[in-house]
Each structure stands twice: as structure tokens, then as C-alpha cells.
C-alpha positions as a printed Julia matrix, in Angstrom:
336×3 Matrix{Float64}:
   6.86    5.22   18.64
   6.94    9.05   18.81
   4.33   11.88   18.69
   2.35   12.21   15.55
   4.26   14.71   13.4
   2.82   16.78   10.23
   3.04   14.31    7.17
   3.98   17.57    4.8
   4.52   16.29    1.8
   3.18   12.76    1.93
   4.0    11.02   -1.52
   7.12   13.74   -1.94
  10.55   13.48    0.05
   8.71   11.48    3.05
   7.87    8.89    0.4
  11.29    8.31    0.18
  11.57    6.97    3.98
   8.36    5.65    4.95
   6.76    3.76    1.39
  10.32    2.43    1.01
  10.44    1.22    4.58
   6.94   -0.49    4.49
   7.98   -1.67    0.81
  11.04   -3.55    2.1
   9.49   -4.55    5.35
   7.01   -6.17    3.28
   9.36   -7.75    0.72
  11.56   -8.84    3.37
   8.69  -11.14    5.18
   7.89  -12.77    1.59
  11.61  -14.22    1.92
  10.93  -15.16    5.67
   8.0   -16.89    4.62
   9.17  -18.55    1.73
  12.57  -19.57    3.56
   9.9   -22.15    5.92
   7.54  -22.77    3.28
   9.9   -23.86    0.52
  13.14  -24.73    2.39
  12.64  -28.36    2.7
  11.84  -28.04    6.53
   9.07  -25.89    8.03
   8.31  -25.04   11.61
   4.81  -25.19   12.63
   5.42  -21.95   14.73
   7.23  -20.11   12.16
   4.31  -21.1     9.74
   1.54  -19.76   12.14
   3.6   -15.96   12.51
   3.24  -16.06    8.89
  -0.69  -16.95    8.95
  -0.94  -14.03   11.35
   0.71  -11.74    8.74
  -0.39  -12.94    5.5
  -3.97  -10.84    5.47
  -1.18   -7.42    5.24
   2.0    -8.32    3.17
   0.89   -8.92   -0.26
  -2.51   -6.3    -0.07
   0.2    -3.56    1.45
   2.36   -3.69   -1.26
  -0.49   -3.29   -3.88
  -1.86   -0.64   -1.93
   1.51    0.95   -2.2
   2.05    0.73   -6.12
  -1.56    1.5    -6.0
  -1.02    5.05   -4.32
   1.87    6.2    -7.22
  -0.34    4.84   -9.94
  -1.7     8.61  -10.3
   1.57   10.21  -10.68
   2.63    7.54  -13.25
  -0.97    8.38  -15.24
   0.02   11.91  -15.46
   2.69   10.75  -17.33
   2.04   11.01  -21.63
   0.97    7.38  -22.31
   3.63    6.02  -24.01
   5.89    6.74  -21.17
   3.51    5.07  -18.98
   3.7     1.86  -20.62
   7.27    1.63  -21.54
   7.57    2.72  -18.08
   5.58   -0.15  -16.65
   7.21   -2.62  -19.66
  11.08   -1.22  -18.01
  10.42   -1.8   -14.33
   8.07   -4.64  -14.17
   7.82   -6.66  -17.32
  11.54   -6.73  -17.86
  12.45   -8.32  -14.9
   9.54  -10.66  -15.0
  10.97  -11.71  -18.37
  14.49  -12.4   -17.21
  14.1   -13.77  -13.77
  11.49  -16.31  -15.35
  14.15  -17.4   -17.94
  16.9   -17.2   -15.16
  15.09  -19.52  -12.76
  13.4   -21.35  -14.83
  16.58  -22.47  -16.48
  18.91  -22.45  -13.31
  17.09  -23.72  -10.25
  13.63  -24.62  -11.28
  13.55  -28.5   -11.95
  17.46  -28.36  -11.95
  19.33  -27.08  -14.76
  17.23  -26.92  -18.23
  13.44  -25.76  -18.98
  11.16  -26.76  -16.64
   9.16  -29.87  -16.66
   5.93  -28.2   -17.34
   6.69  -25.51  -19.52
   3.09  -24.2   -19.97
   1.87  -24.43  -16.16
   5.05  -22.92  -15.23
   4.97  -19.69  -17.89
   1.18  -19.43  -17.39
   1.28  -19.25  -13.26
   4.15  -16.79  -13.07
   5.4   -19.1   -10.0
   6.88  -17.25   -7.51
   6.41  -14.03   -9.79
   2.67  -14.25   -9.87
   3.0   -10.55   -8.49
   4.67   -8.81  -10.94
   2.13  -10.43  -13.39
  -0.77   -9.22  -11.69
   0.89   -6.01  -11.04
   1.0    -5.24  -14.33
  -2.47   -6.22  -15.11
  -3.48   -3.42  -12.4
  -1.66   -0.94  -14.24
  -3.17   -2.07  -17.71
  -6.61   -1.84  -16.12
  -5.8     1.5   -14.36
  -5.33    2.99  -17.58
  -9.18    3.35  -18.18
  -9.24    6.15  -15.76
  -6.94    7.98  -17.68
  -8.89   10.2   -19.24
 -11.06   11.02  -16.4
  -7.82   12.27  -14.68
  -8.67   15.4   -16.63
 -12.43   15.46  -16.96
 -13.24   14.58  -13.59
 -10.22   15.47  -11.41
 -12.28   15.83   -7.67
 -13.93   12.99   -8.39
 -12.68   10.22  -10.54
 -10.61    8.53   -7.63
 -14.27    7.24   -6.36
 -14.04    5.09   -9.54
 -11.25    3.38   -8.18
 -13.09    2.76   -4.74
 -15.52    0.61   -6.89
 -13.31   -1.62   -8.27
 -11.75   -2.7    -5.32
 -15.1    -3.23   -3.93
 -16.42   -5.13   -7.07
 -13.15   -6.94   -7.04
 -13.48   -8.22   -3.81
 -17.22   -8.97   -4.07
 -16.62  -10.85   -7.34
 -14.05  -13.31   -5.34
 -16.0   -13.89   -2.3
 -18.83  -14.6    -4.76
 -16.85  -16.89   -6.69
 -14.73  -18.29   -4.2
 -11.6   -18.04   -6.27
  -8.86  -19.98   -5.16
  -5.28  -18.99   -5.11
  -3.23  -18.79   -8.43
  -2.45  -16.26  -10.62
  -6.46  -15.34  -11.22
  -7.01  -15.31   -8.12
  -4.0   -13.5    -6.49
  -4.79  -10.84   -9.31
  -8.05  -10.47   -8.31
  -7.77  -10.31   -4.83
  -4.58   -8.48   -4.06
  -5.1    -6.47   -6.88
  -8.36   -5.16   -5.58
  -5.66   -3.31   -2.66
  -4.18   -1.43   -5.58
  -7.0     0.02   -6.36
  -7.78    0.71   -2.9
  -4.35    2.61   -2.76
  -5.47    4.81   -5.69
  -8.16    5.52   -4.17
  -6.93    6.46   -0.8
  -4.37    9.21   -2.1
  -5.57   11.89   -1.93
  -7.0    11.14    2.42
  -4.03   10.25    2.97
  -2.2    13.08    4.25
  -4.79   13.89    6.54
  -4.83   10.09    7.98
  -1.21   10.71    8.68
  -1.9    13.44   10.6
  -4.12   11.76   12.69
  -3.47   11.61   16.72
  -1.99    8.08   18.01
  -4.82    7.75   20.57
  -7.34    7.21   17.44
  -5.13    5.24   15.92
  -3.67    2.75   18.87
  -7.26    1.54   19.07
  -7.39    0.24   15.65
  -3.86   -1.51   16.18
  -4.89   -3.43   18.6
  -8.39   -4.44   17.34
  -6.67   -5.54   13.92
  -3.9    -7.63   15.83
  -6.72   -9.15   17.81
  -8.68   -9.7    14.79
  -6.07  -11.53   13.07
  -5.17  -13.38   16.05
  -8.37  -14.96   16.41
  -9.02  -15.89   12.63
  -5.73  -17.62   13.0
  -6.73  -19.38   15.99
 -10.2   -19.96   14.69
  -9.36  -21.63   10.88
 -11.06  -18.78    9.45
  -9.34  -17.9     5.92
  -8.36  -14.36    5.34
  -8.41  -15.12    1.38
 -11.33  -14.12   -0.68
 -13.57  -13.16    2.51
 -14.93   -9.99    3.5
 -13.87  -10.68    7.4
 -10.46  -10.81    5.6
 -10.64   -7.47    2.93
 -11.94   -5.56    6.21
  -9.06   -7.41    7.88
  -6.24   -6.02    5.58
  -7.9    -2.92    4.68
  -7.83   -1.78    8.41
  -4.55   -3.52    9.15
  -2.81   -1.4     6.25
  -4.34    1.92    7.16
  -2.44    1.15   10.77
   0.67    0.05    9.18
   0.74    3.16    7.26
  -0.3     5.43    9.79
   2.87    4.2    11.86
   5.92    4.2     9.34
   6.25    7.79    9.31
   6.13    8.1    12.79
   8.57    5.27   13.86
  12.08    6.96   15.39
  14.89    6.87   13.52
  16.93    3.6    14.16
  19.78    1.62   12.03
  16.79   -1.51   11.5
  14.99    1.6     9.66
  17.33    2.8     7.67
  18.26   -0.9     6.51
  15.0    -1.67    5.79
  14.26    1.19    3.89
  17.6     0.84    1.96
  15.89   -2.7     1.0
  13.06   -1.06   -0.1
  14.3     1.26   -2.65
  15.33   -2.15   -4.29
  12.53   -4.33   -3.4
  12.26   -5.49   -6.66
  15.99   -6.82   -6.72
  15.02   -8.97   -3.16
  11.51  -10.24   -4.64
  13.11  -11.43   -7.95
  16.3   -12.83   -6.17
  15.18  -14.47   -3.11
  13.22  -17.48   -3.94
  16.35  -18.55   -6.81
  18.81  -18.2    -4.3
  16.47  -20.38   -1.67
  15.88  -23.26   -4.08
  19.74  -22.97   -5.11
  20.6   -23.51   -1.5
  18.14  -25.84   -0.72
  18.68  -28.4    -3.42
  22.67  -27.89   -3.52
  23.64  -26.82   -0.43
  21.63  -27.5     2.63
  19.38  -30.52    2.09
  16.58  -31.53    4.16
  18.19  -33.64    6.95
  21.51  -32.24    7.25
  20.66  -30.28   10.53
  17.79  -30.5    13.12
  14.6   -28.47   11.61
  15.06  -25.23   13.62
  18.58  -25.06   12.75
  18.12  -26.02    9.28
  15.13  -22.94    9.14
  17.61  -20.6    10.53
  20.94  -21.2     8.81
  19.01  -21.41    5.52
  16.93  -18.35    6.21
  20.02  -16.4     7.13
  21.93  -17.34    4.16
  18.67  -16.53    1.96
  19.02  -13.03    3.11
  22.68  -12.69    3.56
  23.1   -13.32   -0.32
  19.95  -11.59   -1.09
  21.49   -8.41    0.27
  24.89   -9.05   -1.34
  23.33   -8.81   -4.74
  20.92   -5.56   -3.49
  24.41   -4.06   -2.99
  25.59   -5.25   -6.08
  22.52   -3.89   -8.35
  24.57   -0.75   -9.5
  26.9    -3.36  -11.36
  23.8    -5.52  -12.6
  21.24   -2.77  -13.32
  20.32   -4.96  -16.39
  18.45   -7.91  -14.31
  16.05   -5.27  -12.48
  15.0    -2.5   -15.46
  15.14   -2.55  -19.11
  18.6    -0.45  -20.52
  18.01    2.53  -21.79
  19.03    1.59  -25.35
  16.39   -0.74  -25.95
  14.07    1.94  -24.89
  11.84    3.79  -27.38
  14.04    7.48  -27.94
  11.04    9.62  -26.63
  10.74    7.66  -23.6
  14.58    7.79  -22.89
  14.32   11.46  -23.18
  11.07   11.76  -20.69
């Protein structure tokens, strides 16, 4: 890690290393975790790393989105939504045809059509991503009337979001992911406009709150304590991101960065491609059995990512799985 350095121009040109970086870092540990979860074999060890890291993947990249949404709301509405309909309900669309059809149940629809449209499966996200943005458009209007101040708005519903499922004790799903993780988007609005100043905070206030959060989520691991739907676990990934941040920027440059970040300027090609290229190679390549577990983890793992990354590379030639075309686009939103 290096000195603390002036964060400039923190959602400008730096947002182009660092948010990318933590975006792919992010993206890149939902394939780890799905590679031992759904790969026919799990490792208990692998499967605890992920318990330790679960309370900060899926709540960072919320908080993420949730950071931009104010520069997308600036936009004239219907750019906004046929921006959101290009980028995340397009490839929601497709990639639930695609592996619902391909790899699913097999070749042909799936067995439970309903459950399997109406959970989102492995694309819950991009569901409840989109709901965040279609309930971020109420503060729209106070953008203008209440420019200093209407961010505080956002600060309540994450904290009526995450008060709602404690009370409730939602479960994980669709409802529940969406309430829950989307409660960090809103945090992420929120936070915007602090957040140069946080990244120009010194390392010796920050280092503390590293190592309390690793502790913390050490010993809720250890101690069976869930970091779902909890308010040990929203102060749990609401501290742990506002580490994670802080240290992206400031990491030295290395070739792990720069691949990383190169992932995340497509994360949404290795989130919609990952988990039909796991089944795929699961179920017709590398069945349960065929090796010991760890080897069977790792050589499926690998080959996850290898062809993952192949088809990240190959997204200038397939632009049409990841974004709507421009020529089904409304005119005035082609032109914005």
C-alpha cells in the first residue's frame, strides 16, 4: 500500500481505475464462490473464505452503482430509463432466455418456468438493481429543489431498508436480496458527495478500521452469527466497504490491478457469463467424481474463469448480449 494521495477528481478519470477495480474484484469473487457452491464439489475451507467475504461483495457493488446513480439522474428522464432498460434490463432479458434454454435443466425451458422467471436465479441482481434505480427516481425532482440536502433522503432509505428486514427477518430470494443489498445503493448515493474527503483521509485512521472489520467478520464467522438481515451485519458491510474503498485508489500499480480493473469495465459480461459457463462445464464436462474434490474445485474454477475472460475479450464482437443496439433504441436517446 502507498501513501495516501489527493483523490482529485473522485467519480471523474480516477473512477475509471479504482470503481472498475473494486467492480471486477467484486464480480470476480461471485464466480469464485459460485465455482464451490454450484460445481458439484465444495470445500469446506473454500466455503468458509467465502462466509468471511460475503457481508462486502454483493453490498459493495450496490454501493458502487449507488454512487453514479446521481450523474445518471441528471440525465433528461427518458434517457435515464432507456439507459437503465440498455445496460441492465437487456441483458437480464437475454441471459435469462440463454440459460434458461441452454444449461438450466439441460437443453429446453426450465422445469419450473414461473419460480425460475420470478427469482431471477443467478440474476437476482440485475433485477433488484433495477428496482433501485426505479425507486431512485423519486428523488429526482429534489435534485433541483433541494440540491445541499436531498442526498440525506437517501441516508433514510437505507436505514429504513435495513430496519424493515431485521424487523421482518426476510430471508434470502429476490425480496429479500432487493431489500437488503439494495439498501447499500442507497447508501452509495448517499455517500457521494463525503467521499472525496474520505479518500483523502490519512492511512493511520484508516488501518484501524481494517483491522477491526476483518476481526469483526472473523469472529461472526467463527461464532454462527449471520451477516444477512442483522444490524451487527449492515454495520459490518457498511464499515468494511468504506475500508475497501478507502484502499483501491491507493493500491500501487501492479499487472493483478490492471487485470482486474480491465474485468471491471465489463463486469457485467463476467456476472452474466460465469454461472452458464459453470453449469455447462459441470454437467458436460467435469462431473462430480471425475477428480479428487480439491482438484475438481480448482480445474473447474480455473476453466470458469479462463472462458469467462475469453468471452470479456470477445465482447467487442458480441456487444449485443451485454447492451441493447442502438437501433432498437428510442432516436432521442441514441442521439443523447
Amino acid at each position: 500500500m502507498t501513501g495516501a494521495r489527493p483523490a482529485e477528481n473522485a467519480l471523474g478519470s480516477a473512477r475509471l481505475h479504482w470503481m472498475d477495480f473494486l467492480r471486477g474484484l467484486a464480480v470476480l469473487l461471485v464466480v469464485l464462490m459460485h465455482s464451490n457452491e454450484h460445481g458439484g464439489v465444495s470445500l469446506p475451507w473454500w466455503t468458509d473464505a467465502n462466509e468471511y467475504l460475503a457481508p462486502f461483495r454483493m453490498p459493495l457493488l450496490m454501493f458502487l452503482s449507488g454512487l453514479l446513480v446521481e450523474h445518471s439522474m441528471a440525465k433528461p428522464l427518458p434517457q435515464y430509463v432507456w439507459g437503465k432498460v440498455a445496460a441492465i434490463a437487456w441483458p437480464l432479458v437475454i441471459w435469462l432466455v440463454l440459460y434458461g434454454l441452454l444449461a438450466r435443466d439441460g437443453f429446453g425451458l426450465p422445469l419450473d418456468l414461473h419460480a425460475y422467471l420470478t427469482s431471477g436465479d443467478y440474476l437476482w441482481f440485475l433485477m433488484a438493481l433495477l428496482a433501485c434505480y426505479g425507486l431512485a427516481l423519486l428523488f429526482k425532482p429534489l435534485t433541483a429543489a433541494l440540491p445541499r440536502t436531498h442526498h440525506w433522503g437517501y441516508l433514510l432509505v437505507f436505514v429504513a431498508a435495513v430496519l424493515l428486514a431485521v424487523a421482518t427477518g426476510i430471508e434470502q430470494g429476490l425480496k429479500g436480496n432487493t431489500l437488503w443489498y439494495g439498501a447499500f445503493f442507497f447508501l452509495g448515493a448517499w455517500a457521494r458527495p463525503y467521499l472525496r474527503r474520505w479518500l483523502d483521509a490519512p492511512w493511520a485512521g484508516v488501518v484501524p478500521l481494517l483491522l477491526v472489520v476483518a476481526a469483526a467478520s472473523y469472529a461472526t464467522v467463527r461464532a454462527g452469527i449471520p451477516s444477512f438481515a442483522t444490524l451487527p451485519g449492515a454495520c459490518l458491510s457498511a464499515l468494511g466497504i468504506l475500508g475497501i474503498v478507502w484502499v483501491a485508489p491507493h493500491l500501487p500499480p501492479s499487472a493483478f490491478l490492471r487485470f482486474v480493473t480491465w474485468c471491471g469495465r465489463s463486469s457485467i459480461v463476467v456476472y452474466v457469463v460465469h454461472f452458464p459457463v459453470l453449469v455447462l462445464l459441470r454437467d458436460r464436462v467435469l462431473p462430480a467424481g471425475a477428480l479428487p474434490d480439491v482438484a475438481h474445485v480448482l480445474v473447474l474454477t480455473v476453466a470458469t474463469l479462463a472462458v469467462t475472460v475469453l468471452l470479456v475479450w470477445a465482447r467487442p464482437w458480441t456487444p449485443w448480449l451485454y447492451t441493447m443496439p442502438q437501433h432498437l433504441r428510442p432516436g432521442r436517446v441514441r442521439a443523447a
